[in-house]
N, C-alpha and C positions, 0 to 999 in steps of 0.2 A: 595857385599851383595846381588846383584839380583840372582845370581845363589846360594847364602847359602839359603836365603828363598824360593826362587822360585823352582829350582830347584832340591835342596836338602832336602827341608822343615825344615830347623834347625826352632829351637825356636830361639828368638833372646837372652834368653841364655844360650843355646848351642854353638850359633854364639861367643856370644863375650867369651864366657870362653876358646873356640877353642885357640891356641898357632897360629902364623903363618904357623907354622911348622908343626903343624896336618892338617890343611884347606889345605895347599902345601900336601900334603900327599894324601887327599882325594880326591883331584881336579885328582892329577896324576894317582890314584886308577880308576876313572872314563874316564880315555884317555883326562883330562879334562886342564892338566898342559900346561900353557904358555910358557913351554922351559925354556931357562937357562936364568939367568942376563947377560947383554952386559959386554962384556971385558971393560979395559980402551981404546981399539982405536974406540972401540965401542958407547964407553960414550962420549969420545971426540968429535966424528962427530957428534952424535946429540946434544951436545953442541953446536957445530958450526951451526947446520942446524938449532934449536929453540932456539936464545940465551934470556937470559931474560931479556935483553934490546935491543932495536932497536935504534942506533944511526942515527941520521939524515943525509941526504946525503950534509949535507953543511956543516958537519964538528960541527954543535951545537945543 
């Protein structure tokens, strides 16, 4: 949202009427797109590197 406002100066709604798919468009239009989505062995390791529980080292 910092870069739709900021940025961009959308209205907020411009912003929220936006599709993902058009904001992904504009971002990329701008040199601005974060690259692609992570594969699965991709999503997997950062599964494993941030899991969303931490088990204790004593087993409980």
């Amino acid at each position: 949202m910092g870069v739709a406002f900021g940025l961009l100066r959308l209205s907020p709604g411009a912003f929220w009427a936006m599709t993902p798919r058009e904001f992904n468009a504009t971002l990329e239009a701008l040199g601005l797109s974060g690259g692609s989505s992570p594969g699965r062995d991709g999503l997997a390791r950062m599964m494993r590197m941030f899991p969303d529980k931490v088990e204790k080292a004593n087993g409980g």
